[in-house]
N, C-alpha and C positions, 0 to 999 in steps of 0.2 A: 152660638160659638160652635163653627166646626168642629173636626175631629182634624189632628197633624195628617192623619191617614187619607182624608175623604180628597184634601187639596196637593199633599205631598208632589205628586207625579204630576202636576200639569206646574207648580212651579219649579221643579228640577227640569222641564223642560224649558222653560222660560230662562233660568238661569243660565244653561248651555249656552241658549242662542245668544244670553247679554254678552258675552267672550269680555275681553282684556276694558271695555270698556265700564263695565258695572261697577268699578272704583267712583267715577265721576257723579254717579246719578245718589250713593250711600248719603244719607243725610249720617252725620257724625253719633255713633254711639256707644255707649260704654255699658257693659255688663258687668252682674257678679256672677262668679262661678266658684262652684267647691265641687276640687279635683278628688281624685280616690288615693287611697294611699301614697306618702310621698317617696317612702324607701324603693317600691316595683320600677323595676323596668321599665314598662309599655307605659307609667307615667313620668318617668324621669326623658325617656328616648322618644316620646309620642303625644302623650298628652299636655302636658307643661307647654313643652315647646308650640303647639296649633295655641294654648290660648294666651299665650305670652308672647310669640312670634310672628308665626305664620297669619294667623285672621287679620292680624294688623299691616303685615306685609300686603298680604293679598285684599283686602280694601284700599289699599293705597292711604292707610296712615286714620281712616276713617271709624274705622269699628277696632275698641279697645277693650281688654276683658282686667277688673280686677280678679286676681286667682291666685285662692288659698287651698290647701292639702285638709280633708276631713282631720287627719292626725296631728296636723298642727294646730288646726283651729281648736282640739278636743273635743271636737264630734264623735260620739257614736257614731257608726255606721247603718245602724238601726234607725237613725233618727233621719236619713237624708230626705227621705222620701216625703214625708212631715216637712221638714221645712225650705223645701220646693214648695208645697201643697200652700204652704204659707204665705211664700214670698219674700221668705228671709234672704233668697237667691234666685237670679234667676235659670240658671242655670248649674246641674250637681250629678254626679256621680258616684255608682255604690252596687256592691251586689244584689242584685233583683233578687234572688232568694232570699233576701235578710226581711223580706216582708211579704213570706210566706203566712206568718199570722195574724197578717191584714184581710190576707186573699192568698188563697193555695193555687191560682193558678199561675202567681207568678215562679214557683218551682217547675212548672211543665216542660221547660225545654230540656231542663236538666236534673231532673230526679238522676237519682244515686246510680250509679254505672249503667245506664241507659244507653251509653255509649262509649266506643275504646278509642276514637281518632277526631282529630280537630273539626275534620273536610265533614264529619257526621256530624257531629256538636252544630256545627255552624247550620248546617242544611236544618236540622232539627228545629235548631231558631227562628231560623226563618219561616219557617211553614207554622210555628206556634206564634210568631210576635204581634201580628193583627190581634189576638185574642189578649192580649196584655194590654198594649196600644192602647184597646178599649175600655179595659178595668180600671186601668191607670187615668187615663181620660176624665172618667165618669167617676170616679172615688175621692181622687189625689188633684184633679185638675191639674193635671201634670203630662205633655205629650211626649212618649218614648221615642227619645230620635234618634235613638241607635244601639246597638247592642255589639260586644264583645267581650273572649273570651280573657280565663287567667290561663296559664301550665295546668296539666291535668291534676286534681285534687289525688291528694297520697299518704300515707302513713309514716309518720316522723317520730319515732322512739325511741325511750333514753336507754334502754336495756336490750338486752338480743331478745329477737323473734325468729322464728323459723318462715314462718305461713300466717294465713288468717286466723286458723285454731288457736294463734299463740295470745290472741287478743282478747281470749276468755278472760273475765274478772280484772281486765285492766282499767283505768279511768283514761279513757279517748276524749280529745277536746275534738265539739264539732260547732258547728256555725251554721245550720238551718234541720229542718225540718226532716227531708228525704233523707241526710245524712245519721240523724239519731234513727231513724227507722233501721237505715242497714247495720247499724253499728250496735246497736242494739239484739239485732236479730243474731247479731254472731256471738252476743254473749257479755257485751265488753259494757261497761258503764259510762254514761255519755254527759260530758262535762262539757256546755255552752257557753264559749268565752270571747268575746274581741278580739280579733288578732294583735292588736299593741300589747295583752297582757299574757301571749302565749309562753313568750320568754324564758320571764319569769317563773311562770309555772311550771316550765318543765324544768326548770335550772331547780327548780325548790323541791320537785316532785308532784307537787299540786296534781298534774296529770302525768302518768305513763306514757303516751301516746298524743297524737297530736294530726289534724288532718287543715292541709294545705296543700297549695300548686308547687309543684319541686323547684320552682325560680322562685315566687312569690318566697316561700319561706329561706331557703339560700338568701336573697338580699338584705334579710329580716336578721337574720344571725341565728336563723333556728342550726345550721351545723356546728354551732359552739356548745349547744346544749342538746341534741337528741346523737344519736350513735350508728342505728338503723333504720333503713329508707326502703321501707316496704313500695315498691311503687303498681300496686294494682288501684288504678283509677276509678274513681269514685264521684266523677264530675269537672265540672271545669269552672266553677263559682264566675257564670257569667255575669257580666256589670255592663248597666246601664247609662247613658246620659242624658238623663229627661230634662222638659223644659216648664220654665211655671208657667201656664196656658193663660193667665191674666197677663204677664210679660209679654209672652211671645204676640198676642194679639195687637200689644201696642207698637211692636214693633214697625217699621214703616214695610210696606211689600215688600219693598227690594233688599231691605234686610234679613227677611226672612227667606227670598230668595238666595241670599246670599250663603245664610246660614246651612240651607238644604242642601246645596252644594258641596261647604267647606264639607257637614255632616258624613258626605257619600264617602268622602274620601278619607277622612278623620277613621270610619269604619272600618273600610278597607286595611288601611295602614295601622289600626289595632289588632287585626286579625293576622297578619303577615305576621308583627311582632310576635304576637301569640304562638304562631305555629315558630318562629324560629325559638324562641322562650322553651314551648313543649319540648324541641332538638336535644337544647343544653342544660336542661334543667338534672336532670340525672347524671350528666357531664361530672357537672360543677358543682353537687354535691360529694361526687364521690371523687374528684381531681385528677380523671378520667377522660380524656378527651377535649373537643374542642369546648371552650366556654368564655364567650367574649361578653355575654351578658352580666355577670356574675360572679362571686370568689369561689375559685377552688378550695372546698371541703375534704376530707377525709371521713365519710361517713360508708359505711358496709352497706354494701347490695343485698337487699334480699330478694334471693330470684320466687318469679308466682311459678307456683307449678298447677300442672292440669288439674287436681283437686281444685286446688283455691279458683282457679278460671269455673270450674264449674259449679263449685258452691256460690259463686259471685251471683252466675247466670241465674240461679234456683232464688236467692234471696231477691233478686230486682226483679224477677216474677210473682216468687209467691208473698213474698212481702211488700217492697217496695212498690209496686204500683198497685198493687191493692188496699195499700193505707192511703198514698194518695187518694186513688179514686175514691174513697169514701168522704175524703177532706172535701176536695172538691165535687163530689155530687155527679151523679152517675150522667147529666146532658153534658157536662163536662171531660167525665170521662170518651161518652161518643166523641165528641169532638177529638178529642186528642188519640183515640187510636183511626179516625180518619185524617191525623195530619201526623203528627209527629211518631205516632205508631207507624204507621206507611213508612217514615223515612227508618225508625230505627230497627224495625222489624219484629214488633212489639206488638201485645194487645193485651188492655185492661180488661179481663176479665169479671164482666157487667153483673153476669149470676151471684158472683162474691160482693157485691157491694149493698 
């Protein structure tokens, strides 16, 4: 069994050349697929639609996806990866840091403020995703067919904050690994929770604090329960859409030519989403500008000042990629400050690990 990677590029060219004709040659097939979150945007405007619409358009009626939301089904998000590996689906999406404590390298593109703008985030993945690809591949029997981004990850709290300092002795909800490091480092106490049961928890008090992408939580109803919207970014909870490698194998060629394809663009058109998402997301928290994505909130701005931008920069050096690096094991740290160090302007400092 190859690797998605080894063949990918000789049948995306292949596909190309098929043009408007490659409806005819699809032998008839049907998939399962579990989508990410059903409340977000980028699945309600993008993903739903390619596997309920579009793949079936664009086969000419030939390739059909049953397609469930992990939140509806009551998936974990934790669990996706697992039952891909299985074969419960064949195809699923979910944040790739949710299985940072399988394998720490799948946190590499996006450790905790590694990056302030999408156009980085994205370049960052790219240059780390072959090394996933392969984990994934070789662990999970699972080939990574695409990756994209949420709204920049942010600070969601029921009570006033000023700054970062204000997050001493709070209970912050976070969702992987990189993010208890920095959240930790500033003092605050770090509460690992699902996103369907953040809600609640800040409505109850359960958590103080709460860490999300400014859309992602906006469509979730997190403005009915937090008050301030600290938005210094802490990552972009990139998600993936792997495929079960005992599926995809049986797939016929032209189906998976097919799929390569739909894949390039399905990519594309999540990252677009993405960056218009990141535009309005602070919008439409605070009922502020344009926000077509999303409901107009009333929640208060808390602006970062130069302090907080610089303590930011000191913690994702001297802590955050030095805890990673140790997770992941110092050829792995090489690696990543000759790929995603390069792009972000970073380096794991190798003597600390």
């Amino acid at each position: 069994m190859k690797s998605i990677a080894f063949w990918a590029p000789a049948l995306a060219a292949a596909a190309m050349l098929a043009g408007p004709a490659l409806g005819a040659e699809l032998p008839k097939t049907n998939v399962k697929v579990i989508g990410y979150f059903s409340n977000l945007a980028q699945t309600k405007r993008v993903e739903k639609p390619f596997w309920t619409e579009k793949i079936e358009k664009d086969s000419g009626g030939r390739i059909t996806a049953d397609y469930n939301n992990m939140d509806v089904l009551g998936v974990n998000d934790f669990q996706i990866l697992h039952m891909t590996q299985l074969g419960v689906t064949d195809f699923a999406a979910s944040d790739i840091s949710k299985m940072a404590g399988e394998d720490p390298v799948f946190e590499g593109c996006d450790l905790a403020g590694i990056t302030n703008d999408i156009e980085t985030a994205r370049k960052a993945c790219e240059v780390w995703k072959p090394v996933m690809a392969e984990h994934m591949k070789d662990k999970f029997k699972t080939g990574l067919m695409l990756l994209h981004p949420n709204p920049p990850i942010v600070f969601w709290c029921r009570d006033k904050i000023a700054g970062l300092s204000d997050l001493k002795g709070k209970k912050v909800r976070v969702f992987n690994k990189t993010q208890t490091d920095f959240v930790s480092a500033v003092g605050a106490e770090t509460v690992t929770m699902p996103f369907p049961e953040v809600v609640p928890a800040l409505q109850r008090g359960v958590v103080d604090c709460a860490l999300t992408g400014t859309l992602s939580g906006n469509t979730a109803g997190w403005p009915e329960v937090s008050n301030y919207l600290f938005p210094l970014a802490v990552g972009w909870s990139i998600a993936y859409e792997g495929a079960n490698l005992n599926s995809w194998d049986k797939f016929a060629p032209s189906v998976r030519r097919f799929f390569i394809k739909e894949f390039k663009q399905l990519e594309n058109d999540m990252w677009a989403i993405g960056a218009q998402a990141t535009e309005e997301g602070v919008n439409c928290n605070t009922g502020k500008g344009a926000c077509t994505l999303g409901k107009p909130g009333h929640m208060t701005l808390v602006p970062i000042s130069p302090a907080d931008e610089a303590r930011k920069k000191e913690l994702v050096q001297d802590v955050v990629l030095v805890k990673w690096g140790k997770r992941c094991g110092k050829a792995c740290a090489e690696k990543w400050n000759s790929t995603v160090g390069k792009v972000v302007g970073l380096k794991i400092p190798l003597d600390k690990l």
